[in-house]
NUVEX-735466 format. One record per residue (C-alpha): residue in one letter; y, z, x. Coordinates in pm, whole numbers, plus 32768, in hexadecimal, padded with zeros to 4 digits. Example, Ala and Ser with C-alpha at 12.3 -4.5 7.8 and 13.67 -1.06 7.14 Angstrom:
! residues 2
A7E3E830C84CE/S7F9682CA8557/
! end
This chain:
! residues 455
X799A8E157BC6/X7A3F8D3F7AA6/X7B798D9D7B03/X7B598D377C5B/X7ABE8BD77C28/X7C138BDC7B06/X7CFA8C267C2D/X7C628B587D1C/X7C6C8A3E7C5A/X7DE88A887BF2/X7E238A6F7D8C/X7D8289377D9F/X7E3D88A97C65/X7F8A890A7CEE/X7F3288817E51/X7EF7871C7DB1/X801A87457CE5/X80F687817E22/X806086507EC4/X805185917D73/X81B185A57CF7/X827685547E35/X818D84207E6E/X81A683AA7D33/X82ED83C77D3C/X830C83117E7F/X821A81D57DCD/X832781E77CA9/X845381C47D9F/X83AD80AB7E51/X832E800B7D10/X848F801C7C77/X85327F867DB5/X84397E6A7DC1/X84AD7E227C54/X85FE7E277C92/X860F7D687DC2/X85237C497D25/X860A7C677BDF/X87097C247CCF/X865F7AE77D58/X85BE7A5D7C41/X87187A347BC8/X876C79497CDB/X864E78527CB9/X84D478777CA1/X84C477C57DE0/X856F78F07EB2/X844579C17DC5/X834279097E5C/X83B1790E7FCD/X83A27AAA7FE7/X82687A6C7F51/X81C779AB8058/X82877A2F813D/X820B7B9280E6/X80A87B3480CC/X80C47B0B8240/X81A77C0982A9/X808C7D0081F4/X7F817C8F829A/X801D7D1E83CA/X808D7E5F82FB/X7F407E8B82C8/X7ECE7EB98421/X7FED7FCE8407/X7F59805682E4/X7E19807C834D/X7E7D811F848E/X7F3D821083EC/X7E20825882DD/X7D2982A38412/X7E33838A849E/X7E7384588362/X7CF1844D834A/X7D03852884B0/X7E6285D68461/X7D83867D831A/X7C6B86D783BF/X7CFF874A84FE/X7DFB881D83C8/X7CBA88C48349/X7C22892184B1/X7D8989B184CC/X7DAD88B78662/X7F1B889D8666/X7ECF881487BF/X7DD487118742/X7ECF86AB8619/X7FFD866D86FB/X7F5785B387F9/X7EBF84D686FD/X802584A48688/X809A845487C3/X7F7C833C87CE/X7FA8828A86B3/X81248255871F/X80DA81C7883E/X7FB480FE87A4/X808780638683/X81D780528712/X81867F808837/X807D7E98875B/X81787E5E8688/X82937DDF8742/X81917CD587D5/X81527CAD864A/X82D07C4E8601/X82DA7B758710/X81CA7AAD869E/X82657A9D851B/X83A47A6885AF/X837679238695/X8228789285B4/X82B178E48467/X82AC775883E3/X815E76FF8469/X80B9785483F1/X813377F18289/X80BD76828271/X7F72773D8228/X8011775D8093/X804475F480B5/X8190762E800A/X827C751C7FD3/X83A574D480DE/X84AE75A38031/X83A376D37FEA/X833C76C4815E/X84AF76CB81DD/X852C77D780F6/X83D778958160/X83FE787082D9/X857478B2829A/X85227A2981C1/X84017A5482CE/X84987A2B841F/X85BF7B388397/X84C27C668315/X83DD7C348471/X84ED7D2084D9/X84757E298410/X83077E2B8484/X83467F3C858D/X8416802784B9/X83017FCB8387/X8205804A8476/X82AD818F84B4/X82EB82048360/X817A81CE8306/X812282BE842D/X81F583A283BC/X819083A3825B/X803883B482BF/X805184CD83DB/X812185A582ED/X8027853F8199/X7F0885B7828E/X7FB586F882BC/X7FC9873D814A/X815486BE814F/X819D85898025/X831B86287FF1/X83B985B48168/X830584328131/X836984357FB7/X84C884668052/X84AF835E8179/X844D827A8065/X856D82D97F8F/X8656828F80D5/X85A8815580E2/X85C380DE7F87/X86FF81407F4D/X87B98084806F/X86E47F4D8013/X87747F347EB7/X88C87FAD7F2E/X88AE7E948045/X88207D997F75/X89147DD47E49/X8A437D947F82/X897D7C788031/X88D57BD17F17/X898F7BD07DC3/X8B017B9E7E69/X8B877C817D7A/X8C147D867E81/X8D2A7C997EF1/X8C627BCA7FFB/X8BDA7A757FFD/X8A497A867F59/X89767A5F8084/X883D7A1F7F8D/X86F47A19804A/X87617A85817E/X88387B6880FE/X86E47C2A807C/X86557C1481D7/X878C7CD1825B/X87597DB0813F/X85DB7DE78187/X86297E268324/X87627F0082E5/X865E7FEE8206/X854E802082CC/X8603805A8400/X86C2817C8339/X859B820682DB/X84C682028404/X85BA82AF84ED/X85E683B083B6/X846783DD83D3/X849083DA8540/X8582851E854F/X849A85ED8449/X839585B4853E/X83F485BD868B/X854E862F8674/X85B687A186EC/X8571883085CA/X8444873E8576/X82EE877E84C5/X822C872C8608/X830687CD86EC/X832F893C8613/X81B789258686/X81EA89B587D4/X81608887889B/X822D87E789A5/X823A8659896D/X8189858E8A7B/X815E841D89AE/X801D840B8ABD/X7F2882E38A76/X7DBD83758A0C/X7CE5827C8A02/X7BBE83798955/X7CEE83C6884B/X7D2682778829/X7C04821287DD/X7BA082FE86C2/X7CB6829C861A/X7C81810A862C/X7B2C8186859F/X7BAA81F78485/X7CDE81218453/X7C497FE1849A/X7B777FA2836E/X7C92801582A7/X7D5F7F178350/X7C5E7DF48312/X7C2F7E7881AA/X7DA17E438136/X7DA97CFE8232/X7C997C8A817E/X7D6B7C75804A/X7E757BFD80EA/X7DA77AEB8187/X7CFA7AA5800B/X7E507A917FA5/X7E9E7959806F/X7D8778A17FA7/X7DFC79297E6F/X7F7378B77EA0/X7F0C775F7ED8/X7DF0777F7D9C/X7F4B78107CC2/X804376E27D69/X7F8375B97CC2/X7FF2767C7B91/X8132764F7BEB/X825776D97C88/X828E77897B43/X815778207B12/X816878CB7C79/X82D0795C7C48/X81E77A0B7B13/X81017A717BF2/X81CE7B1F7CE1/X82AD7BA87BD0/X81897C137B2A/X81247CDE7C45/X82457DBE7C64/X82127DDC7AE8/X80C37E4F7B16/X81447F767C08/X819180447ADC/X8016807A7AAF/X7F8780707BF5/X80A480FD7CD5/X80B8827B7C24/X7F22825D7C59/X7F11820E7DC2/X7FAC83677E32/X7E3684207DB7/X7D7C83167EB1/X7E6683727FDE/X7E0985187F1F/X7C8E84D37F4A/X7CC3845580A5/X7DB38591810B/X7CDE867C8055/X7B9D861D8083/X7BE08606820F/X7C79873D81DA/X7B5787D9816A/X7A4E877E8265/X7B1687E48361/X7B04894E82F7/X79B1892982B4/X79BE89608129/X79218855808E/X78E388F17F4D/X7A8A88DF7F54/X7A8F87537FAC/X79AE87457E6F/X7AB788077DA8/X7BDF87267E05/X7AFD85F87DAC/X7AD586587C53/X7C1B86BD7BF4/X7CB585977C9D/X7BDC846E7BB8/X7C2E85667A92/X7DBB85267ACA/X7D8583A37B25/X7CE9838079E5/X7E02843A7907/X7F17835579DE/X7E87822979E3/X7E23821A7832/X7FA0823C7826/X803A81727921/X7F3F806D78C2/X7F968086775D/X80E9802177BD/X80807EE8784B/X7F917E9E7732/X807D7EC775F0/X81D47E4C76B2/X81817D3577A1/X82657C2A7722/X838E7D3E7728/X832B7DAD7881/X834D7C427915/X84977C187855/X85537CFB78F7/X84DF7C3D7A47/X85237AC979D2/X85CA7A0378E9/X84D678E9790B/X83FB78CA77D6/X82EA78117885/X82F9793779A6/X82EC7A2D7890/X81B779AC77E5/X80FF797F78EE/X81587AC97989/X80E67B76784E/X7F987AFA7851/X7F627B6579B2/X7FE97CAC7933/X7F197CEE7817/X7DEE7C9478E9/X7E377DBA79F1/X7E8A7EB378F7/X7D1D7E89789C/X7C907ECE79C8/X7D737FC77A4D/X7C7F80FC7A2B/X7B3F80687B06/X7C6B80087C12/X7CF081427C21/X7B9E82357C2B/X7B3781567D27/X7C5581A17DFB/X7C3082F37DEF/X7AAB82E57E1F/X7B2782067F7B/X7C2B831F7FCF/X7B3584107FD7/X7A2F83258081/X7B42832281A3/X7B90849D81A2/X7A1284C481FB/X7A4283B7832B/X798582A68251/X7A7281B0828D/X798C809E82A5/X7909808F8148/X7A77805F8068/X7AAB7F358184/X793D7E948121/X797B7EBA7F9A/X7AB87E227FC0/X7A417CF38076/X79427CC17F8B/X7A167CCD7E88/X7B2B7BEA7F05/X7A477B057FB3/X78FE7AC17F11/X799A7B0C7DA6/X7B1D7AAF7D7E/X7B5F79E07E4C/X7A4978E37E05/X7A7C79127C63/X7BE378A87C8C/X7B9477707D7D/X7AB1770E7CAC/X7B52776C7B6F/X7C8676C97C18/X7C0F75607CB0/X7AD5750C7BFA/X7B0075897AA3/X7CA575727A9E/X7C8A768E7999/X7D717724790D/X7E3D783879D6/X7D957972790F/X7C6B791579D6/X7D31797F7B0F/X7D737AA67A9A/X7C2E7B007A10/X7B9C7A7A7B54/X7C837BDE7BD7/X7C0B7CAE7AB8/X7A9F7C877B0D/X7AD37CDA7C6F/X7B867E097C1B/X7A5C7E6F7B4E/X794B7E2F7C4A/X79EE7EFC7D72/X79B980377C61/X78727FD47C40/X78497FCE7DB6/X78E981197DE9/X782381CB7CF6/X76D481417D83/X771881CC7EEF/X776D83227E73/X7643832D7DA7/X756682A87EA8/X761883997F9F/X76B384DD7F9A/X77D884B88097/X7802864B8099/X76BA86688124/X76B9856E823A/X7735856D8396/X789A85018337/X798E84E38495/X79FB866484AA/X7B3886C085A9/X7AA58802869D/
! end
């Protein structure tokens, strides 16, 4: 008996592990890009920094609605996995293609032609708002092919598969540095095209990568098309919308940060210019903590799903525990990093001295709370795996809406305090979605409720 419960729980190790390492080592390519490419611009001026930051914060709000459709659909790809419906998983597949690929070229359209009004929202001065409609109108290219990858990724992370997205990342990552090392620096012999030479950059990657993803999926030799099935690409509306069920409150719960983050740009911009460059530099910074951790959230969700759909609870319980056991091993180290080196960290992002104090402090701040973020996103993977997408969406709006946003207005326009406040504003929120977490699963024992189950 010992033995077996030894074996098993060497299976389930290794099965983490083989979803673990290749998405961890897809966060690390994408956190080391994002470096690179804002080392790249924060060397031009810490205006162009600030315009892909407000820029982005829009673009994601979109991505999110991407996201979350491809986090329902993985959702469905496990458990259909576990019940062992090839059928079911490839026509789910097919659904959330047609679902996010047409949505999303009505998306770019909208970025594309509205891209100055949409950013007067920051309030950012004239030069900010050009360079930002400028960096914006150039990357809504990119929102179809964006959408694409993150179906794959999720289809194929459903299925049990990190290596083939860890590579479509790689793809992607690597021609955006390659790109933006030609188009920005003008060190390969052409002219430096700056900002716009990062939003060629940016479209010229994802499009590689999505039609990479594209092949491994649907080509002749494809995952979903070894499976037997013939291809129809048939709207089904029933399909449809179990997968909007699940992927829409994932989508609201990362637009709801993006959203927050509107209010907290303009909070961080009556700090200055400066201070925002910190922010946003601070952010890729922060990746080394957060990004390795991420991949056992996207595990619970895989996993979890996984197991309900065979009907082995007992199992989802399993991959639960040994999942916060490795979050909290990663994340005492990678948030050591940030807590001993912060000041070194930023200065290998900025020369700025200003940028690289403030950027520390922000740093230092989210090394703290690093461990409650990062058990509470694998407590809201697993949440998801079980079909309870509803609840991770609540605690984050809570969170971002009745607790950080309103301590940094306040901390911001009334009080003027100093910009630690902001930051610690963050911190608490970061603390209180744990506590949320933690109080639904003790209140309620997912494994043991009706959670959505593919038949």
């Amino acid at each position: 008996m010992e033995q077996r419960l030894l074996q098993e729980n060497k299976l389930i190790r290794n099965r983490i592990l083989s979803m673990i390492l290749p998405i961890t080592g897809e966060n690390v390519l994408q956190m080391t890009a994002g470096i690179v490419l804002m080392a790249m611009i924060g060397r031009i001026d810490a205006y162009a920094v600030g315009a892909i930051g407000i820029a982005t914060v829009l673009y994601r709000i979109l991505w999110g609605i991407f996201k979350g459709i491809a986090t329902g659909t993985s959702v469905l790809v496990a458990q259909s996995h576990g019940a062992n419906n090839y059928k079911k998983l490839k026509s789910i597949s097919e659904q959330s293609f047609i679902i996010s690929i047409g949505t999303a070229i009505i998306f770019q359209q909208l970025l594309f032609w509205f891209a100055k009004p949409l950013l007067t929202v920051f309030n950012p001065n004239p030069d900010l708002l050009a360079n930002g409609a400028l960096y914006l109108k150039t990357i809504s290219w990119s929102l179809p092919f964006a959408a694409v990858i993150l179906l794959v990724a999720g289809i194929l992370q459903g299925m049990g598969n990190a290596r083939t997205p860890m590579i479509a990342v790689g793809i992607l990552n690597i021609v955006n540095i390659a790109a933006g090392f030609i188009l920005v620096t003008g060190k390969a012999g052409i002219k430096s095209l700056g900002l716009i030479g990062a939003g060629y950059a940016y479209n010229i990657a994802y499009i590689t990568s999505a039609i990479f993803g594209i092949i491994m999926l649907f080509g002749k030799n494809g995952i979903i098309t070894s499976m037997g099935e013939k291809l129809e690409f048939k709207f089904k509306s029933d399909e449809a919308l179990m997968i909007l069920k699940l992927g829409l409150p994932t989508s609201f719960e990362t637009s709801f940060w993006q959203a927050a983050s509107i209010f907290l740009t303009r909070a961080i911009l009556t700090y200055g210019e400066l201070a925002y460059s910190a922010y946003q530099l601070g952010l890729q910074a922060e990746s080394i903590s957060y990004m390795p951790a991420t991949g056992f959230g996207v595990a619970a969700t895989t996993f979890v799903g996984y197991a309900l759909g065979s009907r082995d609870k007992e199992l989802g319980k399993k991959y639960l525990k040994q999942l916060i056991r490795y979050t909290v091993i990663v994340t005492i180290f990678a948030a050591g990093v940030l807590l001993i080196f912060p000041k070194q960290i930023m200065g290998l992002l900025v020369k700025e001295p200003e940028v690289i104090r403030i950027g520390a402090m922000y740093l230092f701040v989210m090394g703290i709370v690093q461990l409650p973020q990062n058990i509470s996103g694998v407590l809201n993977g697993a949440l998801r795996g079980a079909g309870y997408a509803k609840v991770p969406m609540i605690n984050a709006g809570i969170g971002l809406w009745i607790i950080r946003v309103p301590f940094v207005m306040i901390m911001a326009y009334i009080f003027k305090a100093d910009i630690l406040w902001i930051w610690i504003g963050i911190g608490i929120d970061m603390c209180f979605r744990l506590v949320f977490s933690y109080w639904y699963f003790k209140r309620k024992d997912i494994f043991e409720s009706d959670a959505l189950i593919i038949e």
